[in-house]
C-alpha positions in Angstrom: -1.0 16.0 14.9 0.0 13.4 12.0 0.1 11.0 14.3 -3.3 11.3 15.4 -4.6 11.5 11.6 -2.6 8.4 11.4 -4.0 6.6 14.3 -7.4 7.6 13.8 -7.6 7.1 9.9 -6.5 3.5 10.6 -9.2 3.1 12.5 -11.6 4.7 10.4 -10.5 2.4 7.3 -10.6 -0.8 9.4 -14.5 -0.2 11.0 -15.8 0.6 7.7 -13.9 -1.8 5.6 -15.5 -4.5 8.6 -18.7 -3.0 7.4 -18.3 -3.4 4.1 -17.7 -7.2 4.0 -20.2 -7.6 6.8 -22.8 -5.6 4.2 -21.4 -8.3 1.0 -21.4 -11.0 3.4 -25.6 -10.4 4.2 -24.4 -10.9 8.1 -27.4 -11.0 10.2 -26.8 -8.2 12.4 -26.6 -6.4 9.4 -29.5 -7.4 8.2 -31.7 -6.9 11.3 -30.0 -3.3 11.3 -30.7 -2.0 8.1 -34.3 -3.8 8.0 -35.2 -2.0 11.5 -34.9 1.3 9.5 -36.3 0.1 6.2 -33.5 -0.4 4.5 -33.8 -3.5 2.1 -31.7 -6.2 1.8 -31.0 -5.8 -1.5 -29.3 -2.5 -1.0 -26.7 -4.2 1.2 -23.8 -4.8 -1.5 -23.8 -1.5 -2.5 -23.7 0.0 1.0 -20.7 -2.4 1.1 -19.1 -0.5 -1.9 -20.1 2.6 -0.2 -18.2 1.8 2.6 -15.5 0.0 1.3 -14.9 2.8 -1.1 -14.7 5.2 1.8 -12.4 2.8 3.6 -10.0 2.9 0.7 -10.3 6.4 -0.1 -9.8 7.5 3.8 -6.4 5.1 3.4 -5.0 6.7 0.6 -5.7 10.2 1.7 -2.8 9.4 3.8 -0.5 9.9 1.1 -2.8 12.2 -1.0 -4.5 14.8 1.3 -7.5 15.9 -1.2 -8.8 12.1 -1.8 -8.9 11.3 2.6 -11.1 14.7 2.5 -13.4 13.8 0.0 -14.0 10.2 1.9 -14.2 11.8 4.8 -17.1 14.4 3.7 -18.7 11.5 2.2 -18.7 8.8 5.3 -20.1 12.5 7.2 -23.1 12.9 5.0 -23.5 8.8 5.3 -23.3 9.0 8.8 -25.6 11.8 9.3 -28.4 10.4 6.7 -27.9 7.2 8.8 -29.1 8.7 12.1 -31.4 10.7 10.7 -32.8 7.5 9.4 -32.9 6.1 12.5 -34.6 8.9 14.5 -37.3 8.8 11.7 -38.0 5.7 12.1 -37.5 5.5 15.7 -34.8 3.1 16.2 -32.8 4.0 19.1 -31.9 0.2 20.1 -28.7 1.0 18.1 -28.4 4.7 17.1 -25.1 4.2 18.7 -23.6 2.6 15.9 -24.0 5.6 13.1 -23.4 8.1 15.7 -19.9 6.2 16.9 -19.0 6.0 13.1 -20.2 9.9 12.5 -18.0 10.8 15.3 -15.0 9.1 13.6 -15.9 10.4 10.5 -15.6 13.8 11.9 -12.7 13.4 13.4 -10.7 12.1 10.4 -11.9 15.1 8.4 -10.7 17.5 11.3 -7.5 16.0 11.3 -7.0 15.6 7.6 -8.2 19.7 6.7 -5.8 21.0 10.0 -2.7 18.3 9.1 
């Protein structure tokens, strides 16, 4: 079972911390994301610290258990908020993308409260 946590954290930490510089960097596929479901560009950077944070927190809850959770329950309540926006507003073109990252959200806080 650690070795899942392991596994699946480190992939966790390295799609959102990809994220996160995309969000700082203004990419435009972030852009043409977050604008599709109204989301301005000038909230980008701090959706990058948002991320990045999470990223960071998800990688030290490796070696301390309660920090990983609380990333974890926060990147879940992103995620969900993030398709929710995007059934609001009817944007299914990509739904995938916050549903993939919910699902691997999930996942790391399963493995981190039963580890």
């Amino acid at each position: 079972m650690f070795v899942a946590l392991v596994i699946v954290t480190l992939i966790a930490v390295a799609a959102n911390a990809v994220e996160s510089v995309a969000n700082f960097a203004g990419a435009a596929w972030v852009k043409a994301n977050s604008r599709a479901v109204g989301v301005p560009d000038p909230w980008l950077p701090f959706l990058g610290v948002v991320k990045g944070a999470a990223a960071l927190g998800l990688a030290a809850g490796l070696f301390w258990r309660p920090l990983g959770i609380a990333a974890a329950v926060g990147l879940v309540v992103f995620f969900v908020l993030a398709t929710a926006l995007h059934v609001r507003e009817r944007v299914f073109h990509n739904l995938h993308g916050p549903l993939l990252f919910l699902a691997l959200s999930v996942a790391v806080l399963w493995l981190m409260l039963s580890a």
